[in-house]
LUMZATOR-772104 format. One line per field, with one value per atom (N, C-alpha, C): residue number from 1; chain; residue in three letters; atom name; z, y, x. Coordinates in pm, whole numbers, always signed. Example, Ala and Ser with C-alpha at 12.3 -4.5 7.8 and 13.67 -1.06 7.14 Angstrom:
2
num <- c(1, 1, 1, 2, 2, 2)
cadena <- c(A, A, A, A, A, A)
residuo <- c(ala, ala, ala, ser, ser, ser)
atomo <- c(N, CA, C, N, CA, C)
up <- c(+780, +780, +780, +708, +714, +787)
north <- c(-569, -450, -330, -225, -106, +3)
east <- c(+1319, +1230, +1320, +1285, +1367, +1290)
! end
This chain:
102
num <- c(1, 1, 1, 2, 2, 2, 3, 3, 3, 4, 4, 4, 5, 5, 5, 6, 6, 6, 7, 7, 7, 8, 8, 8, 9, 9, 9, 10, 10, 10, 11, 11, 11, 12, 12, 12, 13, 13, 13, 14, 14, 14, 15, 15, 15, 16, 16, 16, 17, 17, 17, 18, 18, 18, 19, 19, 19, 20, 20, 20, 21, 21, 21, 22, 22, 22, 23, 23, 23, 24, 24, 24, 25, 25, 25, 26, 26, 26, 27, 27, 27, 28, 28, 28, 29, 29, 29, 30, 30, 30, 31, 31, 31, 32, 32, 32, 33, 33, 33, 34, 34, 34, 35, 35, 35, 36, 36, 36, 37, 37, 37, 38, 38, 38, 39, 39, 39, 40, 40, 40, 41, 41, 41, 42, 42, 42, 43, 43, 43, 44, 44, 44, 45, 45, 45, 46, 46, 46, 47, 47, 47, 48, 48, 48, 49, 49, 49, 50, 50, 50, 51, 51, 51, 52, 52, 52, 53, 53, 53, 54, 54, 54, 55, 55, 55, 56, 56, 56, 57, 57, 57, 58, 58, 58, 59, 59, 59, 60, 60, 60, 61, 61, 61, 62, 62, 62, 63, 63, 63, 64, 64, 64, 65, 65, 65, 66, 66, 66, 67, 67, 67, 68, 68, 68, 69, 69, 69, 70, 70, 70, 71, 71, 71, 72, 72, 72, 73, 73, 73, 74, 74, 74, 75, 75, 75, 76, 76, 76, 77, 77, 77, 78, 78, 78, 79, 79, 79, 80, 80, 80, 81, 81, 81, 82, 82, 82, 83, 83, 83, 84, 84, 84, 85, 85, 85, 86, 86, 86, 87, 87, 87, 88, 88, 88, 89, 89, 89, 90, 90, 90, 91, 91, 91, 92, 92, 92, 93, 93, 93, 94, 94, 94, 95, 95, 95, 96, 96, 96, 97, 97, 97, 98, 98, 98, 99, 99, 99, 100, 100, 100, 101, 101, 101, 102, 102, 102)
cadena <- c(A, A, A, A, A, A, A, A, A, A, A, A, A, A, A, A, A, A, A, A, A, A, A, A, A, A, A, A, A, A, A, A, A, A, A, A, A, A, A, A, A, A, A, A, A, A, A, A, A, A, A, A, A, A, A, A, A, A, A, A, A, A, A, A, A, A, A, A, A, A, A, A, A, A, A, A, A, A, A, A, A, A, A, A, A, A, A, A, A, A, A, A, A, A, A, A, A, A, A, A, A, A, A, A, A, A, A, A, A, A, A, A, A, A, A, A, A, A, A, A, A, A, A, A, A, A, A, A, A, A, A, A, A, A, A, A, A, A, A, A, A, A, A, A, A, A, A, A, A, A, A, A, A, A, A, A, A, A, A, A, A, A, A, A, A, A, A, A, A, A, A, A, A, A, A, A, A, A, A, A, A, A, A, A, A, A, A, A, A, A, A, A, A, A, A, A, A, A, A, A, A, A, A, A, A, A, A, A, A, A, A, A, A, A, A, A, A, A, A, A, A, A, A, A, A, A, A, A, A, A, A, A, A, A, A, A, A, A, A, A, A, A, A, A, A, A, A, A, A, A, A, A, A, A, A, A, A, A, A, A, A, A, A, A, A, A, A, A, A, A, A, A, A, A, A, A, A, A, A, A, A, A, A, A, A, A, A, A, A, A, A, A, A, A, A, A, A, A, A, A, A, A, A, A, A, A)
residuo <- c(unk, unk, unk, unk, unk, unk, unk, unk, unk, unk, unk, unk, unk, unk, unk, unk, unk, unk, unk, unk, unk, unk, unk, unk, unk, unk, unk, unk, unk, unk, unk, unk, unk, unk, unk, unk, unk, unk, unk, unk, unk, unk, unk, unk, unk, unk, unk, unk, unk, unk, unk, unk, unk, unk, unk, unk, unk, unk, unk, unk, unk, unk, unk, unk, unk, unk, unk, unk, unk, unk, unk, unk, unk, unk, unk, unk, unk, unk, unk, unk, unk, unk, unk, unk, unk, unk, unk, unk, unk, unk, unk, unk, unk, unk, unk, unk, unk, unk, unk, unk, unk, unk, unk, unk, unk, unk, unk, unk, unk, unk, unk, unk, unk, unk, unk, unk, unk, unk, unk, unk, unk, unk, unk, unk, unk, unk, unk, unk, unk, unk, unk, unk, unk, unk, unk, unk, unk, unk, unk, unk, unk, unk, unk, unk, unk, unk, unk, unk, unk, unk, unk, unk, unk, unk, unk, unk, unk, unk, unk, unk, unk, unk, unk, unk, unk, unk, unk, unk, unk, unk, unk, unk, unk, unk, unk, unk, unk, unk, unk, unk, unk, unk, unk, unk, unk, unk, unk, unk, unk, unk, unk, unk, unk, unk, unk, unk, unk, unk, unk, unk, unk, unk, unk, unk, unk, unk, unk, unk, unk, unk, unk, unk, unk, unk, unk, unk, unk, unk, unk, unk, unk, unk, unk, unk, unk, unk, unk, unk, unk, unk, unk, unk, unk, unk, unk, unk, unk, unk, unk, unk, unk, unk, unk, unk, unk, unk, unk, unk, unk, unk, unk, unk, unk, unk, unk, unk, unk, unk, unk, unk, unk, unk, unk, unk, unk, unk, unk, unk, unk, unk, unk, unk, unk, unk, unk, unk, unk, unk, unk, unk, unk, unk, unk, unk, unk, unk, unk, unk, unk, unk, unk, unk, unk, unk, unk, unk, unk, unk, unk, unk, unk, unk, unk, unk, unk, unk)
atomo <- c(N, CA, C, N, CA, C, N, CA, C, N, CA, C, N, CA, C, N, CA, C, N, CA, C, N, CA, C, N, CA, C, N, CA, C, N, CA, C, N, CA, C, N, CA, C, N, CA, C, N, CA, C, N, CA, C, N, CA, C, N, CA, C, N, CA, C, N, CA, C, N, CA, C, N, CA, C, N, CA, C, N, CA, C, N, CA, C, N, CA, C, N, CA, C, N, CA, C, N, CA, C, N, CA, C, N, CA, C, N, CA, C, N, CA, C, N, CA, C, N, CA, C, N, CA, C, N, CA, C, N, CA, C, N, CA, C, N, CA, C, N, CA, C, N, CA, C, N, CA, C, N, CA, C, N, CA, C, N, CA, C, N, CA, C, N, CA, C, N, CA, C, N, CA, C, N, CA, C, N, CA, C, N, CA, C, N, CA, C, N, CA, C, N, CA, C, N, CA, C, N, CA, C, N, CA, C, N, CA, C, N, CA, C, N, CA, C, N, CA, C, N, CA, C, N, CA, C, N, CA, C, N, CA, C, N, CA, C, N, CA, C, N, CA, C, N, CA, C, N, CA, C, N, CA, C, N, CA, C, N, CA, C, N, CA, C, N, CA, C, N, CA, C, N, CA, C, N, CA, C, N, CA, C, N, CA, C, N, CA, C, N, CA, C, N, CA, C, N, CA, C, N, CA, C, N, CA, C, N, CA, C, N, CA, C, N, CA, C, N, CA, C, N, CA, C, N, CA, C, N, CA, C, N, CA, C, N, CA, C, N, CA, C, N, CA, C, N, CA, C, N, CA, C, N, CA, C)
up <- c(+7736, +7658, +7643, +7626, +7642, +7464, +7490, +7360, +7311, +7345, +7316, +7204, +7168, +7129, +6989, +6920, +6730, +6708, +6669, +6560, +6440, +6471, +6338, +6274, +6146, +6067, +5981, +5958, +5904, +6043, +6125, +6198, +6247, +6210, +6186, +6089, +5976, +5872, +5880, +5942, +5955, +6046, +6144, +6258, +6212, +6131, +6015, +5952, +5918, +5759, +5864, +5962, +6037, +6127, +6179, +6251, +6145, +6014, +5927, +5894, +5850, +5837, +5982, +6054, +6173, +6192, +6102, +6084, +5988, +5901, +5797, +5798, +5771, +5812, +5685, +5568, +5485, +5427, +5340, +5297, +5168, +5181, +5093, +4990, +4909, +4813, +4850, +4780, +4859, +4797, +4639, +4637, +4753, +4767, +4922, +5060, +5046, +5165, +5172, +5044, +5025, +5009, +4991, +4953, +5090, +5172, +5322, +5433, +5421, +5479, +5431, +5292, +5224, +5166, +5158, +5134, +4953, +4905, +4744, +4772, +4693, +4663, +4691, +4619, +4592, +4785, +4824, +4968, +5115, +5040, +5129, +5087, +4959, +4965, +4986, +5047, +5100, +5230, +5325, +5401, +5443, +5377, +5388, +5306, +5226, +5260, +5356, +5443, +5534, +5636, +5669, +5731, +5750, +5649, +5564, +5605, +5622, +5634, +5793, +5882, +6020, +6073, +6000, +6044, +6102, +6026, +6101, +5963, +5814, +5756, +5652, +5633, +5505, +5395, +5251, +5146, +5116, +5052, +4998, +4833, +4732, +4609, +4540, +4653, +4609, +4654, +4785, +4860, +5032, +5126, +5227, +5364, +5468, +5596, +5694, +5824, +5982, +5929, +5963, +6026, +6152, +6105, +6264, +6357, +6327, +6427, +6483, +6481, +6575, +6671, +6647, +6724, +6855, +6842, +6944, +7059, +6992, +7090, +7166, +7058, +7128, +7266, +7222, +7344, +7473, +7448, +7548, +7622, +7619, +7665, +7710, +7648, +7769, +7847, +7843, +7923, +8052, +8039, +8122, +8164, +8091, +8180, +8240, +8190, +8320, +8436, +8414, +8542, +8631, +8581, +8681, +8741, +8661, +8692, +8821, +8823, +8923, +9046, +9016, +9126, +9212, +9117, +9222, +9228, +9179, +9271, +9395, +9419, +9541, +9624, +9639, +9679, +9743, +9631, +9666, +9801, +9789, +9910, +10036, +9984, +10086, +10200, +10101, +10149, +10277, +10204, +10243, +10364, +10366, +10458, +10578, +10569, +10619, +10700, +10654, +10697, +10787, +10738, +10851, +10953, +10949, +11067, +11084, +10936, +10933, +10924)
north <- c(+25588, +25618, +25770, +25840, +25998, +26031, +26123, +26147, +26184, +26243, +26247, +26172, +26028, +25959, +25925, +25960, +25956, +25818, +25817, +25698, +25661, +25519, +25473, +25409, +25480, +25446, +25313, +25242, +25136, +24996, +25025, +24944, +24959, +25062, +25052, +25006, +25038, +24979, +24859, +24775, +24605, +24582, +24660, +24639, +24614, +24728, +24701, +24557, +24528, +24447, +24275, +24259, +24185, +24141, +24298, +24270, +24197, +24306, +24227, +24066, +24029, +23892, +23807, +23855, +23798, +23781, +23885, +23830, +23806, +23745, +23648, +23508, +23416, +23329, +23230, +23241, +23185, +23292, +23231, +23345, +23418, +23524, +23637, +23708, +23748, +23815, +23953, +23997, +24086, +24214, +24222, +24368, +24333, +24235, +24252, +24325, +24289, +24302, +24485, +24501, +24650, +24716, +24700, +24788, +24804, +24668, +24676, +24792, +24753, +24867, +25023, +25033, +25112, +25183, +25071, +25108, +25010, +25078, +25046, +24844, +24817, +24697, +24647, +24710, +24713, +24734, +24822, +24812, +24725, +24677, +24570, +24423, +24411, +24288, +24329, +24471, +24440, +24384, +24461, +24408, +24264, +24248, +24049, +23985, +24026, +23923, +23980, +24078, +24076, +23992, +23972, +23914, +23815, +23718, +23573, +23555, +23619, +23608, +23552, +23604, +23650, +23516, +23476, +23342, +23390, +23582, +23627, +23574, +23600, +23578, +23435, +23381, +23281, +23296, +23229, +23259, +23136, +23127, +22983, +23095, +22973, +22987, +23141, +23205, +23427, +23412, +23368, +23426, +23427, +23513, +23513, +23485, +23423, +23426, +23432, +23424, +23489, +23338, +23353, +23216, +23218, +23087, +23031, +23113, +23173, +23272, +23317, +23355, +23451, +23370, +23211, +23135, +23126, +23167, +23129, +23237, +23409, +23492, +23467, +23413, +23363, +23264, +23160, +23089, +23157, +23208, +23275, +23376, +23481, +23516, +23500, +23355, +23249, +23198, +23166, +23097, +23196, +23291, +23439, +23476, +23437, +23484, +23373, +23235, +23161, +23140, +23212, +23224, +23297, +23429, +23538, +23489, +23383, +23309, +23246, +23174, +23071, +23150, +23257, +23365, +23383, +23492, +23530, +23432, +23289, +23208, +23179, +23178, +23067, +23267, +23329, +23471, +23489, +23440, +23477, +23360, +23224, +23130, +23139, +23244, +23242, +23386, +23486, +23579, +23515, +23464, +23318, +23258, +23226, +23169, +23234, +23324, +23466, +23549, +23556, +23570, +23456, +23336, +23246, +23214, +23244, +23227, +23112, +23093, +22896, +22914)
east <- c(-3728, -3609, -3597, -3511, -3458, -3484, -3568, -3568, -3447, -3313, -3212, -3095, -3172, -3106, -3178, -3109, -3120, -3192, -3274, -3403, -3330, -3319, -3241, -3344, -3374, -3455, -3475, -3359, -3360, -3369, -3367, -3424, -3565, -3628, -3774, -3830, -3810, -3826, -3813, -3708, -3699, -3793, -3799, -3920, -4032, -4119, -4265, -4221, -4136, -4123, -4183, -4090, -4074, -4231, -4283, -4428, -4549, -4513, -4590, -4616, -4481, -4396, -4497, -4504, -4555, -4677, -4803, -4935, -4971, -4900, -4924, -4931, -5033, -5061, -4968, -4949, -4835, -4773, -4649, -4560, -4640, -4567, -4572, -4518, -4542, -4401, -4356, -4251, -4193, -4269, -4335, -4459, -4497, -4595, -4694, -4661, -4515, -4486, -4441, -4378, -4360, -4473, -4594, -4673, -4754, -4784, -4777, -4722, -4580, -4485, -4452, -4538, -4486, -4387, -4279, -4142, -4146, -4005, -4009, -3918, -4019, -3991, -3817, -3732, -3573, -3561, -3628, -3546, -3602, -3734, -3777, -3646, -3625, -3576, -3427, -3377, -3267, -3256, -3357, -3415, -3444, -3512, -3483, -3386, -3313, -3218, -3124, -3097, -3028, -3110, -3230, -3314, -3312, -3301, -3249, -3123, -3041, -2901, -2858, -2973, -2958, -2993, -3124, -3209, -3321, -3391, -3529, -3626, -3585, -3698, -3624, -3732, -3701, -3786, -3691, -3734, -3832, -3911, -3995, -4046, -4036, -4007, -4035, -3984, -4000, -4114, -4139, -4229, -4171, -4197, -4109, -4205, -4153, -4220, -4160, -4149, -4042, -3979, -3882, -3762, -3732, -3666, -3663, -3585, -3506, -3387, -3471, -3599, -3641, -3730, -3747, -3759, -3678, -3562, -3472, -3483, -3550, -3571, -3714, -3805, -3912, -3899, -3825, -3822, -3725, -3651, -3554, -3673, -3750, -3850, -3961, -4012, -4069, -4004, -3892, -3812, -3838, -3753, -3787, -3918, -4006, -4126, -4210, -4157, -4185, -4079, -3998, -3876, -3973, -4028, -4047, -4220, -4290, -4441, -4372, -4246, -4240, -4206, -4133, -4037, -4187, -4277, -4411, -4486, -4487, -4557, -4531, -4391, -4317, -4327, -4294, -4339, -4463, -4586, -4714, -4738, -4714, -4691, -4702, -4519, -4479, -4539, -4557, -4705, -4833, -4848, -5021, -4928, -4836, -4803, -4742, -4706, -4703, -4837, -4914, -5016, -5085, -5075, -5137, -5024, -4916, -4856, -4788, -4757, -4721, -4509)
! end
C-alpha cells in the first residue's frame, strides 16, 4: 500500500476491538474490552454498537462477543481458498503428467 494514503483511525480502532473480540473464548464486557484496546469505555461501545448493527459483534446480557456477520466473510474466504487448493491441485497433475509424458 503507498504510504500516500491517510490512516483512518477509527477503523483501526474497530480493527483492535474486533481482533480482540476474536480471542476471547466467551463474551466480555465492554471495560474489558476498553481497557484491552485501550480506548475509553464511551468509545468502545460506540464501536460495538455500530458493530452490532452490522452483524460483526453481539450483545449477551452487557457482555459482547464476534457475531455472526463476520461469519459470512469467514466462509466466503474459505470458499476462495479452497477454490485456489483445487486450481493448484488439478495444475500440480497436470505438471506430473507433463513430465511423464502421459
Amino acid at each position: 500500500m503507498s504510504n500516500s494514503y491517510k490512516r483512518i483511525e477509527a477503523v483501526r480502532k474497530t480493527g483492535e476491538i474486533l481482533k480482540y473480540l476474536a480471542r476471547q473464548k466467551d463474551p466480555v464486557t465492554a471495560p474489558a474490552i476498553s481497557q484491552a484496546v485501550n480506548l475509553p469505555t464511551p468509545t468502545v461501545m460506540c464501536h460495538l454498537s455500530t458493530l452490532e448493527e452490522i452483524g460483526f459483534a453481539q450483545s449477551i446480557n452487557d457482555r459482547w462477543q464476534l457475531g455472526l456477520g463476520l461469519g459470512l466473510i469467514r466462509a466466503r474466504i474459505k470458499a476462495n481458498l479452497e477454490g485456489e487448493r483445487d486450481r493448484i491441485s488439478r495444475d500440480l497433475v497436470e505438471l506430473e503428467e507433463a513430465e511423464h509424458g502421459e
